[in-house]
VOPAGU-2260 file (C-alpha; in pm, 1 decimal, decimal comma):
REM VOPAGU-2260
SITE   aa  ch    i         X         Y         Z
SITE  UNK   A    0    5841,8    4493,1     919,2
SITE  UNK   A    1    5815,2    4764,1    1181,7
SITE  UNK   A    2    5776,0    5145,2    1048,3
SITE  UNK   A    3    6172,7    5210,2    1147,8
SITE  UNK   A    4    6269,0    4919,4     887,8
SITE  UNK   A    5    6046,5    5017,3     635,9
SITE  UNK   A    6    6205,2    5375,2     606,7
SITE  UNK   A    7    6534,4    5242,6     611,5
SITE  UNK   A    8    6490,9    5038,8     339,8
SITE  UNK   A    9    6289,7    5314,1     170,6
SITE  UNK   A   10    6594,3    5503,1     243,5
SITE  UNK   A   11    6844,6    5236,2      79,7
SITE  UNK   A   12    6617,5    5168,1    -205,7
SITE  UNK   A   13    6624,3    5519,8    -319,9
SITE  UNK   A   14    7016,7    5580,1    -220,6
SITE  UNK   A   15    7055,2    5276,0    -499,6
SITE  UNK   A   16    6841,6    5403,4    -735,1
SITE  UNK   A   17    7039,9    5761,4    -691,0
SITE  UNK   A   18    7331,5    5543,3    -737,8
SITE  UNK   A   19    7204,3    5339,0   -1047,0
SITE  UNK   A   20    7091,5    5679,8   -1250,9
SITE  UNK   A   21    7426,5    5802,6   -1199,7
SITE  UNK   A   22    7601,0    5544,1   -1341,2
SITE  UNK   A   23    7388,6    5547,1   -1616,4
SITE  UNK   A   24    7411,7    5933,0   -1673,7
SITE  UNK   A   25    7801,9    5935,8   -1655,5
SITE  UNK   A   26    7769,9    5614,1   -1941,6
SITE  UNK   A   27    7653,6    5857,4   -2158,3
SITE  UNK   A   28    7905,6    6155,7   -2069,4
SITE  UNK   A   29    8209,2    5970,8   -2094,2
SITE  UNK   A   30    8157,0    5562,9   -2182,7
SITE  UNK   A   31    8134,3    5259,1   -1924,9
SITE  UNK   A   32    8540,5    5181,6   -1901,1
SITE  UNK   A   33    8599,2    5538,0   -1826,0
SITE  UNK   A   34    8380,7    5573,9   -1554,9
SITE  UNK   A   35    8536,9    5555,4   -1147,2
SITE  UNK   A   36    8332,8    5470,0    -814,0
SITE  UNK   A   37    8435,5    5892,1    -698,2
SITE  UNK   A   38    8259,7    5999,4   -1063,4
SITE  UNK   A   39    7955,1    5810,9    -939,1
SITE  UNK   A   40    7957,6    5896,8    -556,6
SITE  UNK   A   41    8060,5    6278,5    -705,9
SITE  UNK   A   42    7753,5    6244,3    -974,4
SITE  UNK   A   43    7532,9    6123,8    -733,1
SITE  UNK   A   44    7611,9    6371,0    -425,4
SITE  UNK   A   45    7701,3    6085,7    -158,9
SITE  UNK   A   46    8028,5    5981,7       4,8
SITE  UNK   A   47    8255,2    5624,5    -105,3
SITE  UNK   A   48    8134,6    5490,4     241,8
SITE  UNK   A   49    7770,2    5505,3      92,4
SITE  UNK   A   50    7838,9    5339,7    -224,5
SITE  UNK   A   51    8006,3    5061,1     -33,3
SITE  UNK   A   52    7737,8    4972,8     211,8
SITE  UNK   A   53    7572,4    4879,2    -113,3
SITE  UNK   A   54    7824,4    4759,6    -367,5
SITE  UNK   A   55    8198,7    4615,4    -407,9
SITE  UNK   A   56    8230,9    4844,5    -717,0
SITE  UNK   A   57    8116,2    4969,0    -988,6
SITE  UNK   A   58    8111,9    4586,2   -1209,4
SITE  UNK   A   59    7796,3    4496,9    -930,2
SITE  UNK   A   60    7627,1    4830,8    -975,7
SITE  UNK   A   61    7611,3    4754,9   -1360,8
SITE  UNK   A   62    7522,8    4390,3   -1313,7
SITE  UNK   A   63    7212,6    4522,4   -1080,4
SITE  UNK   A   64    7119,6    4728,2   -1293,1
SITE  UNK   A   65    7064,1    4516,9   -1566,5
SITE  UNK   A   66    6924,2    4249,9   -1395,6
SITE  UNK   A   67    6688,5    4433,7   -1240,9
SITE  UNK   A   68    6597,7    4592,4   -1593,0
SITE  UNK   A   69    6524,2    4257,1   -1764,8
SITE  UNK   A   70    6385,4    4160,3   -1512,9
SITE  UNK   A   71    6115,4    4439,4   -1518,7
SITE  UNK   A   72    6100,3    4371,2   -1861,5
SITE  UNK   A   73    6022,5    4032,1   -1842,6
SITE  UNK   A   74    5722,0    4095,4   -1541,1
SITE  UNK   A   75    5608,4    4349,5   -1785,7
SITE  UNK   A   76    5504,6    4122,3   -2077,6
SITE  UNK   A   77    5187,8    3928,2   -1922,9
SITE  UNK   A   78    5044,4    4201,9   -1717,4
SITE  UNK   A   79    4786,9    4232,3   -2016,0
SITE  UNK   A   80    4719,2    3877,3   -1977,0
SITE  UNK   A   81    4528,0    3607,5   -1778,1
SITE  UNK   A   82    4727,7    3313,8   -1752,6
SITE  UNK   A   83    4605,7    2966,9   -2014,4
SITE  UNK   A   84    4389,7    3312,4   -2227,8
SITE  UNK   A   85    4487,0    3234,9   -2574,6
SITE  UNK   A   86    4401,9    3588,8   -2785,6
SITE  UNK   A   87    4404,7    3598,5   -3185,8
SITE  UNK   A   88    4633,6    3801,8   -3314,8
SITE  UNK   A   89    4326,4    4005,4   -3511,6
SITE  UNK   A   90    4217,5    4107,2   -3133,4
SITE  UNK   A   91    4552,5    4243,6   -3042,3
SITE  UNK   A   92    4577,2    4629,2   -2935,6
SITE  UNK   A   93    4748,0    4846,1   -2771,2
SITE  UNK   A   94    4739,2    4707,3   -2409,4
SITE  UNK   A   95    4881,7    4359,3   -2566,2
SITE  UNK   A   96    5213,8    4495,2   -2558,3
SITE  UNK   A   97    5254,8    4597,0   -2249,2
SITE  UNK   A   98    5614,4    4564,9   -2353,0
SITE  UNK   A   99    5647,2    4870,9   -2534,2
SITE  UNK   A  100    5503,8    5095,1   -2238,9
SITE  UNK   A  101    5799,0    4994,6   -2017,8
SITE  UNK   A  102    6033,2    4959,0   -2248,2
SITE  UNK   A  103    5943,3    5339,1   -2330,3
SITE  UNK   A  104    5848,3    5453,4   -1956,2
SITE  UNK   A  105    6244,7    5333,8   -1909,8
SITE  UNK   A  106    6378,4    5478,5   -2204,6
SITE  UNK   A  107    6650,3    5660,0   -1966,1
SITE  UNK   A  108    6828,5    5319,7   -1949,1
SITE  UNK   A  109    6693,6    5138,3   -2300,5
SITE  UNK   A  110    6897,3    5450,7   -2464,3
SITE  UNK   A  111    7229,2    5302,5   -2346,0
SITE  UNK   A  112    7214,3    5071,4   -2648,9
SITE  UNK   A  113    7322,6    5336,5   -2848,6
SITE  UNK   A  114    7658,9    5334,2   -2712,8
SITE  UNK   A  115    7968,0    5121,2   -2780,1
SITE  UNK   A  116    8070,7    5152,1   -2450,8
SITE  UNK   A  117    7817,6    5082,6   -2248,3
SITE  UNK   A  118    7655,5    4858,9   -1969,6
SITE  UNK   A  119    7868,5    4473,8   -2004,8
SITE  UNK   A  120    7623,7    4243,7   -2149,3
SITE  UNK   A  121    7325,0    4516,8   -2234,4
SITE  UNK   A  122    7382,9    4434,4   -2661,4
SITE  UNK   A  123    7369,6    4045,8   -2591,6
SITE  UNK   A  124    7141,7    3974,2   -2263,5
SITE  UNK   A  125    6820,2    4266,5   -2437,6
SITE  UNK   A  126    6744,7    4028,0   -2706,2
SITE  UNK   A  127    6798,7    3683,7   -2501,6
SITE  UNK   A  128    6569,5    3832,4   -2262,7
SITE  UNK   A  129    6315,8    3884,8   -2550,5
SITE  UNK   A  130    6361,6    3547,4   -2692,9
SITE  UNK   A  131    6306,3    3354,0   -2350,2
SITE  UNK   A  132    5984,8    3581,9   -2292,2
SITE  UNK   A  133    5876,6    3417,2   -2600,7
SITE  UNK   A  134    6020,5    3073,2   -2535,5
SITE  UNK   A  135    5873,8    3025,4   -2165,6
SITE  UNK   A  136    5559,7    3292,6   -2180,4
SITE  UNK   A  137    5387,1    3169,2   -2496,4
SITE  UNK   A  138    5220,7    2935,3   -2742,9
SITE  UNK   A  139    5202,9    3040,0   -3087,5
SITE  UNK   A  140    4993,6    2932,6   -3309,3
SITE  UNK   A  141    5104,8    3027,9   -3715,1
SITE  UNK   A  142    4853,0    3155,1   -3949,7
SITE  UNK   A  143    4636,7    2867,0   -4123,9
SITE  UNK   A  144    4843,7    2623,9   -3824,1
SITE  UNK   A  145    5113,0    2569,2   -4074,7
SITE  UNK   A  146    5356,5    2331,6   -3945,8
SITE  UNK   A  147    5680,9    2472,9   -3836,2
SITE  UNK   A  148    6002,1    2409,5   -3601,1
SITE  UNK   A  149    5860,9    2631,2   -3313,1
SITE  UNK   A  150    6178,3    2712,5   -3181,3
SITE  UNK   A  151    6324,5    2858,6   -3556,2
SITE  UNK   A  152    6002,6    2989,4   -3545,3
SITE  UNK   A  153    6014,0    3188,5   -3189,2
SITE  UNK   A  154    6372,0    3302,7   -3279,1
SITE  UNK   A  155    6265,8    3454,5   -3562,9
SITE  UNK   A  156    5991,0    3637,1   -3432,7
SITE  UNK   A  157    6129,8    3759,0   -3118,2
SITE  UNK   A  158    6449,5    3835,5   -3303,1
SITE  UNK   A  159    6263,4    4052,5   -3539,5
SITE  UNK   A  160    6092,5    4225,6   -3271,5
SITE  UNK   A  161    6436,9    4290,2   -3120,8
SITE  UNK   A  162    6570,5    4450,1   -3449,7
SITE  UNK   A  163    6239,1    4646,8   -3478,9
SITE  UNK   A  164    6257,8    4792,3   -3080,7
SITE  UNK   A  165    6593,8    4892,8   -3140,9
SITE  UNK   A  166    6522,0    5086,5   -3441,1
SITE  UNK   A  167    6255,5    5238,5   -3261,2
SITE  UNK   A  168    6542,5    5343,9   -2969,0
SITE  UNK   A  169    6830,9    5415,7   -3232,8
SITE  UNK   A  170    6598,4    5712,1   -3355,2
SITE  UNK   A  171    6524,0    5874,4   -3080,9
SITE  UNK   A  172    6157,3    5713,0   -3013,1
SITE  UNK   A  173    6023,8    5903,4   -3348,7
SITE  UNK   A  174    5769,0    5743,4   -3375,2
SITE  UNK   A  175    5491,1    5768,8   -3106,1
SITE  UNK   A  176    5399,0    5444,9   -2875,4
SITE  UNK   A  177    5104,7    5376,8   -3028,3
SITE  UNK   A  178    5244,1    5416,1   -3356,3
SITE  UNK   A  179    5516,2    5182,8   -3298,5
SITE  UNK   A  180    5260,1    4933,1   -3172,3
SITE  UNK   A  181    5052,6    4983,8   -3466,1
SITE  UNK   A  182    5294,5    4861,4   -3686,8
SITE  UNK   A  183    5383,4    4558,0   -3466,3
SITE  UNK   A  184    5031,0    4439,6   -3469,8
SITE  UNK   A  185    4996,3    4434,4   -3818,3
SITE  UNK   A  186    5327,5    4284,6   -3888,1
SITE  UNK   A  187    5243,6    4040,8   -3606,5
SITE  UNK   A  188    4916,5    3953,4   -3780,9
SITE  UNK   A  189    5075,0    3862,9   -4102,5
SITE  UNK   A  190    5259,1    3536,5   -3921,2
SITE  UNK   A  191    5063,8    3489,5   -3559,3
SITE  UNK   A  192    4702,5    3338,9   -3557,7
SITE  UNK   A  193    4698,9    3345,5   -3252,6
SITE  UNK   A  194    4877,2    3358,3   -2889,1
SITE  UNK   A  195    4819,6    3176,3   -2535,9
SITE  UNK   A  196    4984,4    3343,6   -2228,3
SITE  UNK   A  197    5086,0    3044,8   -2033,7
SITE  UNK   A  198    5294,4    3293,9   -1763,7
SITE  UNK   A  199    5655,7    3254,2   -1616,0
């Protein structure tokens, strides 16, 4: 890619971002449904011809969006880890959960679970996104290897993670990351033995 390209996708990266925090901005003013391709383009200081070199409408904006916020979420969970590295759950610290750094780095767009009307598909697709990161990223292993069905068993757990990240976003972040990840780690100790990062 020659230095011409490379700023012009610079260019249309950042255009999309402008367009993306926008959207997100105006979900909070006045709810997804009520929100129009001019509030965004208005929002966002750029002209309908711009938002169409990038989208149909608004419906593929939201969809990018949070795609490309799972997504990030999901990349996010074994940057702590070397693939095949099992850790015990007593080792577990801060860096572990790597999860709860981007979840609160991107706490712009994680906030738009407080609202009713809000991104299609955020309240169902944040906590299926959790429980495949624990279905295809890791092994458990339960405390004193007591036999379970591992798939009750990861729905559970990453389930109960869910409800305990959203608590965490429903007031306001109160608590400070490393609080928050305090209190994981021990309730994660109390079920976990141990964990093996076997990657995407």
């Amino acid at each position: 890619m020659n230095n011409e390209q490379t700023t012009t996708s610079h260019r249309q990266n950042r255009t999309k971002e402008h367009l993306k925090q926008s959207l997100i901005e105006l979900i909070k003013e006045k709810g997804y449904h009520s929100v129009t391709v001019k509030d965004i383009v208005d929002y966002a200081r750029y002209n309908r011809s711009t938002f169409y070199i990038h989208y149909t409408d608004k419906i593929e904006l939201a969809e990018d969006i949070l795609v490309s916020m799972l997504q990030g979420l999901e990349a996010s969970v074994g940057k702590p880890y070397v693939p095949g590295q099992k850790v015990y759950a007593a080792k577990l610290n801060a860096p572990s959960l790597n999860i709860v750094s981007y979840i609160y780095k991107n706490r712009n767009f994680f906030n738009l679970i407080n609202y009713d009307d809000t991104l299609p598909g955020l309240h169902t697709r944040f906590p299926q996104t959790i429980l495949k990161i624990y279905k295809d990223q890791f092994i458990f292993e339960t405390i004193n290897n007591i036999p379970v069905n591992m798939d009750y068993f990861k729905r559970y757990t990453a389930y109960g993670f869910y409800g305990l990240i959203l608590n965490w976003i429903t007031n306001g972040f109160k608590e400070s990351q490393e609080e928050f990840i305090h209190e994981v780690i021990d309730l994660t100790r109390t079920h976990i033995y141990s964990l093996k990062y076997i990657g995407k």
